[in-house]
VODOSE-221100 format. One record per residue (C-alpha): residue in three letters; x, y, z. Coordinates in steps of 0.001 Angstrom, whole numbers, plus 524288, in hexadecimal, padded with zeros to 5 digits. Layout:
% residues N
AlaXYZ;...
//
This chain:
% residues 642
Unk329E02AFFBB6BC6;Unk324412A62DB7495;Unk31F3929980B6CDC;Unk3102E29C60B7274;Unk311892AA5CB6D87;Unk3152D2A48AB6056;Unk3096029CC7B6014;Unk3001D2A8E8B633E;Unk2FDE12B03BB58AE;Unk2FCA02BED5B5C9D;Unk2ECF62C59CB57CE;Unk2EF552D510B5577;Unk2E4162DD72B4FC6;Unk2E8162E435B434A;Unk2EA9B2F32FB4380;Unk2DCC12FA27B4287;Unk2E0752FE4BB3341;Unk2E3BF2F318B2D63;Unk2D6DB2ECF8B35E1;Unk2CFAB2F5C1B2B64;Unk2D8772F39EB2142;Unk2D61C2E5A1B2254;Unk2C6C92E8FDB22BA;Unk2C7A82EFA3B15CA;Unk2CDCC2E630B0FB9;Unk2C8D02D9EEB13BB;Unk2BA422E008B123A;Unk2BC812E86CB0606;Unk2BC012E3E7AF721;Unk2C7E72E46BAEF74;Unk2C98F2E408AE14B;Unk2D66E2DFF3AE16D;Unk2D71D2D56CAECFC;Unk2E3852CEF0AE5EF;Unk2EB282DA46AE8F7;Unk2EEC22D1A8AF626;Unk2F7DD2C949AF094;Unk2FE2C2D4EEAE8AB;Unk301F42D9F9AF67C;Unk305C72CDDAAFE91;Unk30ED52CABBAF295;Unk314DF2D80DAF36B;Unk315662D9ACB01B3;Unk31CC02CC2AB0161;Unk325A42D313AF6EA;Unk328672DDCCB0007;Unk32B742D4D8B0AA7;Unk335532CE32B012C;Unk33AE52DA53AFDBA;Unk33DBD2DDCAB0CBF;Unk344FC2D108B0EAD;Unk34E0E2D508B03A3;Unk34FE12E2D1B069E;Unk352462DF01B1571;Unk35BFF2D15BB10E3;Unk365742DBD5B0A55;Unk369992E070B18CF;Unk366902D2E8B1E7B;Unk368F52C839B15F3;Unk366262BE4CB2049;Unk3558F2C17FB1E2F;Unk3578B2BCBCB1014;Unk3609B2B089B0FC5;Unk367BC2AE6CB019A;Unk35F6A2A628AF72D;Unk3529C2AB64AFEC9;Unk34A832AD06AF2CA;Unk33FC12B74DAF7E0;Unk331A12B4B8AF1AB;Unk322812B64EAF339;Unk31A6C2AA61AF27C;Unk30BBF2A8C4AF1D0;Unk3057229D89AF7C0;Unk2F60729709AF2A4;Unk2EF1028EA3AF9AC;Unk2E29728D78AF427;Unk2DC962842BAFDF2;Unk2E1052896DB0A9D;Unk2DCDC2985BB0252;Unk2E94D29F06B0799;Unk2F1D62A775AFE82;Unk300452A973B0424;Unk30A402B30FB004F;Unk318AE2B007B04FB;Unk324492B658B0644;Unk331812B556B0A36;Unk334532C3A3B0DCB;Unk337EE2CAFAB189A;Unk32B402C6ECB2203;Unk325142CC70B2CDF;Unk327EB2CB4DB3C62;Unk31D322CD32B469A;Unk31F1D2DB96B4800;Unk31C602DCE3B3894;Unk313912D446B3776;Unk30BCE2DD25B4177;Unk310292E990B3ADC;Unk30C7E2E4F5B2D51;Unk3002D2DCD8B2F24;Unk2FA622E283B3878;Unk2FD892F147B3651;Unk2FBE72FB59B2DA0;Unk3075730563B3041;Unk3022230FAAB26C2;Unk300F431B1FB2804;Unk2F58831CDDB1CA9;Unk2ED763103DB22E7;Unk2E232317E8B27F4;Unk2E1FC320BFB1CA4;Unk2E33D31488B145C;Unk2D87030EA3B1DCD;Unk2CE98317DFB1A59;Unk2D1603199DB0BD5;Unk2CFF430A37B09F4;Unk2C17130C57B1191;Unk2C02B317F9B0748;Unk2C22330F69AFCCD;Unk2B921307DBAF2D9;Unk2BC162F9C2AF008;Unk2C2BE2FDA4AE43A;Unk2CCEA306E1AE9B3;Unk2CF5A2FD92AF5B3;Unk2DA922F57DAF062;Unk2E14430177AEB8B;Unk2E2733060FAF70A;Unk2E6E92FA32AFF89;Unk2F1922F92DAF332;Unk2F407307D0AF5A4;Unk2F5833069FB0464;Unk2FE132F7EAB053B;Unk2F5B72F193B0D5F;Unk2F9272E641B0661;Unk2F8C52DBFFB0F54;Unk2EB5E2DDCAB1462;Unk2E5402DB42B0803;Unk2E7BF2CE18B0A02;Unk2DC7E2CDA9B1222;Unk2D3C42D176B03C5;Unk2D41A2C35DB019F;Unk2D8AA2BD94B0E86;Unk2D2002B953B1B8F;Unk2DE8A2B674B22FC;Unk2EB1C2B910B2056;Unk2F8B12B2AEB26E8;Unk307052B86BB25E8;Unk311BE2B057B28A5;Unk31CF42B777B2952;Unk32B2C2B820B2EBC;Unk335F12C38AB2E3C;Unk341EF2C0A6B284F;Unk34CFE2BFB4B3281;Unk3441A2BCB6B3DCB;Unk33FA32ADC7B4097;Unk330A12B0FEB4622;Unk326082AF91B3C9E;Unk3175A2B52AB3DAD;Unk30AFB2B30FB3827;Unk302492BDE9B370E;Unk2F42D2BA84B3478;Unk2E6252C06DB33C1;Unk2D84F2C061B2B55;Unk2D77B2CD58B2B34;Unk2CFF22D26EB38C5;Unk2D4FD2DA22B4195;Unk2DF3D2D145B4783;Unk2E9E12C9D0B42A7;Unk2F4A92C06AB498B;Unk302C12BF09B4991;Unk309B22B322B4F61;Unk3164B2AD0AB4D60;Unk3184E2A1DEB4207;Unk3201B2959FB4006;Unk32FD02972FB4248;Unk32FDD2921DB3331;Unk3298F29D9FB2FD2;Unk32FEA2A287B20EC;Unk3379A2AFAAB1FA5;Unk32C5E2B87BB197B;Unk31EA62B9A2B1902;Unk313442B0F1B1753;Unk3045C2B550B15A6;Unk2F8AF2ACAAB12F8;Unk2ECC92B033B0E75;Unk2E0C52A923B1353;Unk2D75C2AD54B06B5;Unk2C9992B024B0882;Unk2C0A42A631B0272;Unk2BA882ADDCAF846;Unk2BEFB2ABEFAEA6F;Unk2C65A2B759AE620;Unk2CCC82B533AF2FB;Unk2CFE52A723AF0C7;Unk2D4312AAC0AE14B;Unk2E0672AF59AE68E;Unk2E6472A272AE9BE;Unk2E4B829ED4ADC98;Unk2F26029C73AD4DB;Unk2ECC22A6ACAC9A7;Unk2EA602B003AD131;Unk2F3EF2B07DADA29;Unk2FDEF2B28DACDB0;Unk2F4D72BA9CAC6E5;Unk2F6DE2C462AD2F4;Unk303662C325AD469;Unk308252C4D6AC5A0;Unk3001C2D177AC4EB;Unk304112D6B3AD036;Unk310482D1C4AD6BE;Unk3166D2CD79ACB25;Unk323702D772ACC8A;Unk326292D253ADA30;Unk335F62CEE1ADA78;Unk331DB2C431AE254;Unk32DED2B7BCADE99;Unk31F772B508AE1D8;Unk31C6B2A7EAAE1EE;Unk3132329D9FADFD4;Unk3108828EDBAE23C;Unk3094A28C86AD61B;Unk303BB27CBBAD43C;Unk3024C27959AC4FD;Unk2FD5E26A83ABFDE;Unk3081A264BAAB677;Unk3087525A4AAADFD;Unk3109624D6DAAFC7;Unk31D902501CAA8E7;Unk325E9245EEAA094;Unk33516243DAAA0BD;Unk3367024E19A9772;Unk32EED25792A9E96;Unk3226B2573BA9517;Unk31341253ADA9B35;Unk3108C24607A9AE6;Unk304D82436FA92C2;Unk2F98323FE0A9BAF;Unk3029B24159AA6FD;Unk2FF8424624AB4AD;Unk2FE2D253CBAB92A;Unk3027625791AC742;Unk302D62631BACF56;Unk310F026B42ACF16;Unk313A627867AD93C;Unk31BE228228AD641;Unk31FC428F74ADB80;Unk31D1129A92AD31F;Unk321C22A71EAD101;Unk3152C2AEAAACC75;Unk31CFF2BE21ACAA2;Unk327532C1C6AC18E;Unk32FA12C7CDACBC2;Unk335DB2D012AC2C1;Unk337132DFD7AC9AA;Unk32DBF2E696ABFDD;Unk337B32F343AC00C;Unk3416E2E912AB9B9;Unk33AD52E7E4AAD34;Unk3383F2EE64AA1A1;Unk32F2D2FAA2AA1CB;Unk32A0F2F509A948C;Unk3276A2E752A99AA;Unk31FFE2EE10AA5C3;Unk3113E2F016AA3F0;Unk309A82FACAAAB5B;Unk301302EFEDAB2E3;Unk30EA92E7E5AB9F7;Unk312052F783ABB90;Unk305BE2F9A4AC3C4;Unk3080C2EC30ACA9E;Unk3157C2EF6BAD075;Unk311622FB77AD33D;Unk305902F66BADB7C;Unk30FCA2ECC1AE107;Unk319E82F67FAE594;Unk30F7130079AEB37;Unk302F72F844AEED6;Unk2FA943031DAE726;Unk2F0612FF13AE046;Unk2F039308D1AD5BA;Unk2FAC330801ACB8E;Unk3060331255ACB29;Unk301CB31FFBAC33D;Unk30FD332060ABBE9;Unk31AF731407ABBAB;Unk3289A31749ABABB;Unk330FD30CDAAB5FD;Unk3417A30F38AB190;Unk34DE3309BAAB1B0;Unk35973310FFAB27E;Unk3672E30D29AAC65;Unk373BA31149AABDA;Unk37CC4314CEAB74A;Unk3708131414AC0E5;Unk368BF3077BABD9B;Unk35B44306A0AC51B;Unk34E5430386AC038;Unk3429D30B66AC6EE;Unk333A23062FAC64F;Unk32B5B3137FACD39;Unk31C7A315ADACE08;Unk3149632158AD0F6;Unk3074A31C7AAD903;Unk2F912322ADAD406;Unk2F676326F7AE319;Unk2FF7F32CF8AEE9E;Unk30242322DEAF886;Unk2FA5832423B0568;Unk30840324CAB0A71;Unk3100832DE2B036F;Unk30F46339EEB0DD2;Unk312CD32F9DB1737;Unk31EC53358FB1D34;Unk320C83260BB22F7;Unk322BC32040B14AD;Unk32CFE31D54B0B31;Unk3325132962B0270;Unk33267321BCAF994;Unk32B01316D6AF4CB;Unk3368F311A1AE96E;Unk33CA930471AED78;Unk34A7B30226AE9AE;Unk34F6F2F524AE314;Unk35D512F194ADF7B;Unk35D552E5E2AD47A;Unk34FB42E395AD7C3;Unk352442E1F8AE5F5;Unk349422EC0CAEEC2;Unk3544D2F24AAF8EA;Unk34C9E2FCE3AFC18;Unk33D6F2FFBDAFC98;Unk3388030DC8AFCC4;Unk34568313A2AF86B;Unk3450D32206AFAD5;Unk35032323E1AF4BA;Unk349EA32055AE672;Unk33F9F32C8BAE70D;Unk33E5C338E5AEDEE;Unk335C233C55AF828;Unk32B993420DAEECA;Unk32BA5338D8AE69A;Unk3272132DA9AF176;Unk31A81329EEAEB19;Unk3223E322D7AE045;Unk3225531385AE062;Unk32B35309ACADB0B;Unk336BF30315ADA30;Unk3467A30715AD66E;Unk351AD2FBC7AD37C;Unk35EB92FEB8AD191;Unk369052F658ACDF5;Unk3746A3012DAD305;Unk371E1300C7AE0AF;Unk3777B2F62BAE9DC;Unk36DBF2EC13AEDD8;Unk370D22EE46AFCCC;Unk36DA12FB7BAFCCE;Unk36AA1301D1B0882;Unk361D430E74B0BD9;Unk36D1031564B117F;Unk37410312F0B044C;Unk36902317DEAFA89;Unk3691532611B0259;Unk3759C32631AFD43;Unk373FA32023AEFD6;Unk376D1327CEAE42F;Unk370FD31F36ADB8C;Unk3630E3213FAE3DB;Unk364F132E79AE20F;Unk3666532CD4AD2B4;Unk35A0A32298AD2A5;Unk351BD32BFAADA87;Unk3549F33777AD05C;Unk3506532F3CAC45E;Unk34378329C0ACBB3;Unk33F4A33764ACF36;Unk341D933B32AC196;Unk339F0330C3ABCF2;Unk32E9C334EBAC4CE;Unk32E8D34164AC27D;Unk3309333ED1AB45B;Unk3237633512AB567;Unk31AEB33DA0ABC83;Unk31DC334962AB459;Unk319AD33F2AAA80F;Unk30EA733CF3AAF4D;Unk30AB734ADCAB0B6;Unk30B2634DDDAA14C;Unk306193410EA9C97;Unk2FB4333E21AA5BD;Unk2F5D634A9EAAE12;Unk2EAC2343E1AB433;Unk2F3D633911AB952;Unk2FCA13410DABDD0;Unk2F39634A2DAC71C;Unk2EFFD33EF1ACF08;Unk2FF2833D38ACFF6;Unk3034934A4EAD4A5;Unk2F59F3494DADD38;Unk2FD0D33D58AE337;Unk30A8334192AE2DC;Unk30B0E34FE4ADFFF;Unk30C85353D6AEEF2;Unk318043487AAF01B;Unk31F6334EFDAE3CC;Unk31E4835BFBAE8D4;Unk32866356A0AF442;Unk331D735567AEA80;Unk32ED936460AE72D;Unk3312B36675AF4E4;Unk33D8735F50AF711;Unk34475367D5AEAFF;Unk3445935C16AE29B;Unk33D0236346AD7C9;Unk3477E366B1ACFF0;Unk345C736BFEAC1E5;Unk3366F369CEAC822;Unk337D135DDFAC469;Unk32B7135A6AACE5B;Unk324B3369E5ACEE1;Unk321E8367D1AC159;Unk317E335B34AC498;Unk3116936277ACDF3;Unk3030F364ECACB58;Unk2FD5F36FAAAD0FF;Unk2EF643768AAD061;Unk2ECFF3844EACC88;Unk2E4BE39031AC966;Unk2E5EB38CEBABB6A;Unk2D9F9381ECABDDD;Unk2D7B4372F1AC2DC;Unk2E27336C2BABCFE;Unk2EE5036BCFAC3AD;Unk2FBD2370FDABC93;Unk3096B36EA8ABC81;Unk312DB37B27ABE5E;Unk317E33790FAB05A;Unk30A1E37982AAB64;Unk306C338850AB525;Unk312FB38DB5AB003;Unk30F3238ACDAA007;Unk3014B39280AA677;Unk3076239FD2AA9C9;Unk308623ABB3AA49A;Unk3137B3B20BAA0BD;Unk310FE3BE01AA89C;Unk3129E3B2BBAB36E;Unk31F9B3AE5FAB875;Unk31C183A554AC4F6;Unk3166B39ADBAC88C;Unk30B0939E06AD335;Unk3057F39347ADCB9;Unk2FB6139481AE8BC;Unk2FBDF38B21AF498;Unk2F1053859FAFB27;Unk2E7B737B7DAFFA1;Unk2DBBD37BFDAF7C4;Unk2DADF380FBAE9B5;Unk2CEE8387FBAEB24;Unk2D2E7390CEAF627;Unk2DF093939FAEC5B;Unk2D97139869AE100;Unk2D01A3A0A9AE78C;Unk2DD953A5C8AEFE6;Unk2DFBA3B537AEFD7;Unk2EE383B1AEAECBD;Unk2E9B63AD48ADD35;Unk2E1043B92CAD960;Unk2ECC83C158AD2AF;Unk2F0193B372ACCFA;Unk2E1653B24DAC828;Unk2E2463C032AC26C;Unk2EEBF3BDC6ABB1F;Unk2EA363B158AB756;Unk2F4233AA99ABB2A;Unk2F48739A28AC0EC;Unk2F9BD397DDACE6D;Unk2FAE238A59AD3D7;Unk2F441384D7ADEC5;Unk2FCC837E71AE631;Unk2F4713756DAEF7D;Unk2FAF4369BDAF429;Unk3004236D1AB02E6;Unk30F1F368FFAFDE8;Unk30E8F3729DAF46B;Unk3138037F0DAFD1D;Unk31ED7375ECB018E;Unk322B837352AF53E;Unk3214838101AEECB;Unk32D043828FAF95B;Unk3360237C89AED69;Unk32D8E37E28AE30B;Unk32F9C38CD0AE077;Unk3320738D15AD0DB;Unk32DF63844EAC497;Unk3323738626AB829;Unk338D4393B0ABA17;Unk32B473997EAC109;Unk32B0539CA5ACF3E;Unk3205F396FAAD7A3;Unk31BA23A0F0ADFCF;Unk30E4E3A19FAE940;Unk3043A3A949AE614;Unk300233ABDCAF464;Unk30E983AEEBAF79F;Unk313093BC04AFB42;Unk317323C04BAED5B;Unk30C4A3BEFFAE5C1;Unk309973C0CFAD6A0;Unk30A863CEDBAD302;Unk30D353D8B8AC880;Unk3135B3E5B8AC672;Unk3072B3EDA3AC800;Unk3043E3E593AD4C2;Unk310EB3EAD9AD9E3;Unk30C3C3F8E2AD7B7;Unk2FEF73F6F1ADA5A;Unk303FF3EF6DAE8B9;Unk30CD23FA3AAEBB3;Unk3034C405E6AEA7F;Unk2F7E93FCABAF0B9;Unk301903FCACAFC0B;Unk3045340B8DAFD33;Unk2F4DE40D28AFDC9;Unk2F27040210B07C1;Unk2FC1440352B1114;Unk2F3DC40703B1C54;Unk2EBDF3FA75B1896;Unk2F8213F1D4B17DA;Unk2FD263F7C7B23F6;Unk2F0493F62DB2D54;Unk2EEE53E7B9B2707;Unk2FDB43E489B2BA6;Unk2FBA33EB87B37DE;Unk2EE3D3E26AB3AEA;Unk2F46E3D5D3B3712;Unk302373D6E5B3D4D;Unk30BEE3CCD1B3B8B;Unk300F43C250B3670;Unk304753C7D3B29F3;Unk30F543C9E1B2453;Unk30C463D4FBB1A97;Unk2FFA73DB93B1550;Unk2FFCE3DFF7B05F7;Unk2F8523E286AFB22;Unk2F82A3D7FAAF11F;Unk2F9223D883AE1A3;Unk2F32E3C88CAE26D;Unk2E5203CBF9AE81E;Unk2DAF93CF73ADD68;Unk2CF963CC91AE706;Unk2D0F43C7BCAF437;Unk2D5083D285AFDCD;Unk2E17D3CBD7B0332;Unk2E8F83C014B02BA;Unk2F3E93BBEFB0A08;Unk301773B717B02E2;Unk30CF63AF51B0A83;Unk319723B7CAB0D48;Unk326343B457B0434;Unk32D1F3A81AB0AB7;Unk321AC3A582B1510;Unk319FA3993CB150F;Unk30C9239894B0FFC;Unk2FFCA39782B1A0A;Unk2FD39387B4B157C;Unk30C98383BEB16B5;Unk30CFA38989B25F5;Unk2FEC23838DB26B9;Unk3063337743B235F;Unk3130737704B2A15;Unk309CC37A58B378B;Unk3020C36F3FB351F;Unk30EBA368A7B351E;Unk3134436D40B41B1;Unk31C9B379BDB3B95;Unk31EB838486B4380;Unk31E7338F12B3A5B;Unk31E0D39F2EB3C65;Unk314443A7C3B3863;Unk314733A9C7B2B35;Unk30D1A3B7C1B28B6;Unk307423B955B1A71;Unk305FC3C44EB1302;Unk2F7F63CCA2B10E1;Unk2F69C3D0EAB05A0;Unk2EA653DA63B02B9;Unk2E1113DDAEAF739;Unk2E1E93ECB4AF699;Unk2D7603EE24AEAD6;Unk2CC253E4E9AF4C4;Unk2C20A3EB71AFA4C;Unk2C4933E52EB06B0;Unk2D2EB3E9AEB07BB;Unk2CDF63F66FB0354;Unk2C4803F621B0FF2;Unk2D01F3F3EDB1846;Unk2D6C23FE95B1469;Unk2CAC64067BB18B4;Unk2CA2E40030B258D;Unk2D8834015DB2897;Unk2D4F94101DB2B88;Unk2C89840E6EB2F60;Unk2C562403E1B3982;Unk2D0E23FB54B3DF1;Unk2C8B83F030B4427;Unk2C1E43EE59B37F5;Unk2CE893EEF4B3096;Unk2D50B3E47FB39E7;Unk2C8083DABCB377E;Unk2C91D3DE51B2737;Unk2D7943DC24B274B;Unk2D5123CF2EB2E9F;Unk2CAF83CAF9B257C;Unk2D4503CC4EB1AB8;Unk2DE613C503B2012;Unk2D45F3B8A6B22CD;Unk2CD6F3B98AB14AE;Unk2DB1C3B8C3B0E84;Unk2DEF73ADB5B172B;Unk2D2F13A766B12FA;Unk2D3783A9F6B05B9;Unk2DF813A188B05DE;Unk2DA6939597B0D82;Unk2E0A939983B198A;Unk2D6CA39CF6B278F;Unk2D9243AAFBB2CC1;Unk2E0883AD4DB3A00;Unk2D48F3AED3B4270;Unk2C85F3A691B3CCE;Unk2BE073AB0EB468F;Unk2C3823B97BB463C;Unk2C15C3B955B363C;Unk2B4C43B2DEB37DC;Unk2AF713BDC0B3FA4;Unk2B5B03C827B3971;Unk2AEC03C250B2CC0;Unk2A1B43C368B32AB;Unk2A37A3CF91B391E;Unk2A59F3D3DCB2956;Unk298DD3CEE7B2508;Unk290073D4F5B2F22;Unk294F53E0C9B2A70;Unk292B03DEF5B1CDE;
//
C-alpha cells in the first residue's frame, strides 16, 4: 500500500441492519447499559482464546514468556474508556466483516423482534442475539479500534459514532499484536460513572470475574511517607503511587467446588459463555475420577436459540478444554446432535493438549465423555419433569422437537428420551407423558393409540376417534410436524405397541368382525359401484367397525405414508407416488343407506353422492377434497333440493 493510501482513511456505509440496529440502540432505553463492558471484556477473552488455540499449530503467533491479558484503560479527563488486548486481532478484511456486518442469518428476524420489544425486554434480547459490540454505542458517541492480526505487520483503526458510515485506514507500523477500542463516553452522568475506578471493578467482579485471563487495572492510591523500617512517618508526606491491578479471580469456575459455587456466579458464567440474558433453567456441574478424569460444567438455557434449526451452526455448542486450556470450541464430539441446545464447558486432563479434530473423531475417550454427559442430561431433565412440571413444559416447549431427533436417530434406547416426551390428548388440557397414558388404560386395552395432525381441534372432532370416544378410551394427539418422523422409530414403550388410529387397522372387536363380514355380504353391490366410480384414487372401499356417526372416513393403507408426511416431503421438493387411501363407509348412516338406493336407481346421482362422501370425509380430517369448485357446486345443487 502506497504511503498516500495509508494516509486516506477509507468511509463505507454500514450494512442496512446493523444501520437499524445501531438506531435501536443508540435511541432506545436500557436498563442494563453496563452490560457493554461485560461484552468488550469477553469478546477480548475470545480473541485471547483464538491466539492460543491457533499458537498450538503455529507457535511463532505466540512467542515464549508472552503473558496474554486484558487491560482496561480510565481517563477521566479526556472521558474515554479503553479495553485492550493482546489476542489474536483483526486485519482489514475482518475488521469489515465484523464491524461492519452482521452475517446472521436471524438479523432481520432479530431486527424486528428488538422493534417488538418494550424497554424492559430490549437488553435481553441484544444479550440473546450477541450483538455485543454495538452496545457500546449505549453509552458511546464514537468509538475507535486499533487493531492488528497476529502474524501480519499492517495495523487498522476502525472508527465511527454510530451513523451510517464508518472508516477504516491503516495505523502506525508500531501498532501492538491485538486489539485496542476506545470509548469516547457521552457526557451525561451515568455515562461518565463508568470511568470511575468503583465501578469499573464493581462490573467486572460481578460479571467477568471467572475470566482465565488476567484483567487489569492501573489503579492510583495516596500513601503515606514510609520510615526505614517500613512504618508511616508521623506527620509525614503523602504522595501519589500507580499500580496495575488485577480486578478478577481468574480462577475457571468449573475448577472449584460445587459447594463453594453460589447460584448467582452460576448465572454469571452462564451469561458470559452464551450472551443470554436470562439465567440457565437447570446447571449441571460434575467431576469425574478414576480411569477417565474430566470435569464437565453444562447448562440448559430458559429459551431455544434463534439459531438452533440453523442447519449453518455448530452441533454442538460444548467447548473442549484440556488442563484449563480451550483446544477446541463447539466440540461436537461432547453431545449429540439432539442434544445441541446444551451450553457449557468440558476439561479433561486425559487428552493430549495438541489435540487435533481429526484425532477426537477417533478418540475413545470422547466417546466415553459424550456417554456420561448425555446421561447426565437426560438424568436432569427427567428430575426436572417430576420435581418441577411447570418448569419443565416451557422446556420440552423449547426443546421437545430437538429431543425428538434423538428418537429419530435410534438413540432412544431403553426410551431413555420417549419417556420425557409430553404429549397432548383426549384425556383433557394438560399434556401427558406415555408412562402416565399407559397407568390410564384399561385392561381390556393392550395399545397405545395416537392421532397425527396439525390442529387439535380438527382432531378431536376426527371420524377416526368416535369408536375411541365410545370405548372410552385416551388417544394422543400427536401435533408437532416431527412427530410422524419420529413415530418411524418410536413404535413400542413399555411393552405397548403404538399404533394410529387413522391407520388401516383400526380398533375393533370380535363382534365387529362378524358384524363387518355380514355388512359386506349385504353391501356388495354398494362396495362394488363405489370402487368402480372412484378407480385407482382409492385403494379399497369397506365398511368400518370405527364410525359411530360420520358416514365415512378414510384410513392410510399398512406401510403407506400418511396425507401430512407426503404434504411435507413435496413441500420439500420429494417426488413421491400416489399413495391411494382406503374408504371406509358407515353402513348403519342414513346417507350410506341412500346410496345404496341410488346405486340401482339413478347412477348420476349416485356418482355426485359418492363424490360428496369422499370430500366430507376429506374434510372432516383437515384435508381439501380433489376438486374444490366441483364439491362446491355439488353442495349447492344439494340444498336447492332440500
Amino acid at each position: 500500500m502506497t504511503d498516500t493510501a495509508a494516509k486516506t482513511p477509507d468511509t463505507l456505509t454500514f450494512e442496512a441492519e446493523v444501520q437499524s440496529l445501531l438506531d435501536l440502540v443508540i435511541h432506545s432505553l436500557y436498563t442494563n447499559r453496563e452490560i457493554f463492558l461485560r461484552e468488550l471484556i469477553s469478546n477480548a477473552s475470545d480473541a485471547l482464546d483464538k491466539l492460543r488455540f491457533t499458537a498450538l499449530t503455529d507457535a511463532e503467533l505466540l512467542p515464549e514468556g508472552d503473558e496474554l491479558c486484558v487491560s482496561i484503560e480510565r481517563d477521566e479527563e479526556a472521558g474515554t474508556l479503553t479495553i485492550v488486548d493482546n489476542g489474536i486481532g483483526m486485519n482489514r478484511e475482518d475488521l469489515m466483516a465484523n464491524l461492519g456486518t452482521l452475517a446472521s442469518s436471524g438479523t432481520r428476524r432479530f431486527l424486528e423482534e428488538l422493534r417488538e420489544a418494550d424497554a424492559k425486554t430490549r437488553p435481553e434480547l441484544i444479550g440473546q442475539f450477541g450483538v455485543g459490540f454495538y452496545s457500546s454505542f449505549m453509552v458511546a458517541d464514537k468509538v475507535v479500534v486499533t487493531t492488528r492480526k497476529a502474524g501480519e505487520q499492517e495495523g487498522w483503526i476502525w472508527q465511527s459514532a454510530g451513523g451510517g458510515e464508518y472508516t477504516v485506514e491503516e495505523a502506525a507500523e508500531n501498532t501492538q499484536r491485538g486489539t485496542r477500542i476506545t470509548l469516547h463516553m457521552q457526557p451525561g452522568e451515568d455515562e461518565q460513572s463508568f470511568l470511575t475506578e468503583w465501578k469499573v471493578r464493581e462490573i467486572v467482579r460481578r460479571y467477568s470475574d471467572f475470566i482465565e485471563y488476567p484483567v487489569t487495572m492501573d489503579v492510583t492510591r495516596n500513601e503515606p511517607e514510609l520510615d526505614d523500617e517500613g512504618k508511616p512517618v508521623e506527620d509525614g508526606e503523602t504522595k501519589e503511587v500507580t499500580s496495575t491491578e488485577t480486578l478478577n479471580s481468574m480462577k475457571p469456575l468449573w475448577n472449584r467446588p460445587k459447594a463453594e459455587i453460589s447460584a448467582e456466579e452460576y448465572a454469571e458464567f452462564y451469561k458470559h459463555l452464551t450472551h443470554d440474558w436470562n439465567e440457565p433453567a437447570e446447571v449441571i456441574h460434575f467431576r469425574a475420577e478414576g480411569t477417565l478424569e474430566y470435569t464437565a460444567l453444562l447448562f440448559i438455557p430458559k429459551e431455544r436459540p434463534f439459531d438452533m434449526f440453523d442447519s449453518t451452526q455448530p452441533k454442538s455448542r460444548l467447548s473442549l478444554h484440556v488442563r484449563k486450556v480451550m483446544v477446541m470450541n463447539d466440540c461436537e464430539e461432547l453431545l449429540p446432535p439432539w442434544l445441541r441446545f446444551v451450553r457449557g464447558v468440558v476439561d479433561s486432563a486425559d487428552l493430549p493438549l495438541n489435540v487435533s479434530r481429526e484425532t477426537l473423531q477417533d478418540n475413545p475417550l470422547l466417546k466415553k465423555i459424550q456417554t456420561r454427559l448425555v446421561k447426565k442430561v437426560l438424568e436432569v431433565l427427567d428430575k426436572r419433569r417430576t420435581e418441577q412440571a411447570d418448569g419443565y413444559a416451557e422446556t420440552w416447549k423449547a426443546y421437545g422437537t430437538i429431543l425428538k431427533e434423538g428418537i429419530y436417530m435410534g438413540d432412544d434406547g431403553d426410551n431413555r428420551i420417549s419417556k420425557l416426551c409430553l404429549f397432548q390428548s383426549t384425556a383433557g388440557a394438560a399434556a401427558t407423558t406415555l408412562a402416565q397414558y399407559v397407568e390410564r388404560m384399561g385392561d381390556d386395552q393392550e395399545d397405545i393409540w395416537y392421532l397425527a395432525g396439525n390442529d387439535r381441534s380438527v382432531l378431536e372432532s376426527s371420524p377416526h376417534l368416535e369408536a375411541f370416544k365410545s370405548q372410552d378410551w385416551e388417544v394422543l394427539l400427536m401435533l408437532d410436524p416431527v412427530d410422524e418422523w419420529m413415530l418411524d422409530r418410536l413404535s413400542e414403550f413399555d411393552g405397548k405397541t403404538l399404533k394410529n388410529a387413522a391407520g388401516g387397522e383400526g380398533v375393533s372387536t370380535e363382534e365387529d368382525g362378524e358384524a363387518l363380514s355380514s355388512m359386506k355380504e349385504e353391501g356388495a353391490p354398494l362396495l362394488t359401484g363405489l370402487g368402480e366410480h372412484f378407480g385407482e384414487s382409492i385403494k379399497e372401499v369397506r365398511f368400518s367397525s370405527r364410525l359411530t356417526d360420520s358416514p365415512a372416513v378414510l384410513v392410510t393403507a399398512e406401510g403407506a405414508l400418511s396425507p401430512s408426511m407426503q404434504r411435507m416431503m413435496r413441500a420439500n421438493g420429494q417426488e413421491l407416488p400416489d399413495m391411494p387411501r382406503i374408504l371406509e363407509i358407515n353402513v348403519t348412516h342414513p346417507l350410506v343407506e341412500r346410496l345404496g338406493e341410488l346405486r340401482a336407481d339413478d347412477a348420476e346421482r349416485f356418482a355426485d353422492y359418492a363424490d360428496l362422501l369422499l370430500g366430507q370425509a376429506l374434510l372432516a380430517e383437515g384435508s381439501p377434497p380433489p376438486d374444490p369448485a366441483r364439491f362446491s357446486r355439488l353442495v349447492t345443487e344439494l340444498m336447492v333440493r332440500a
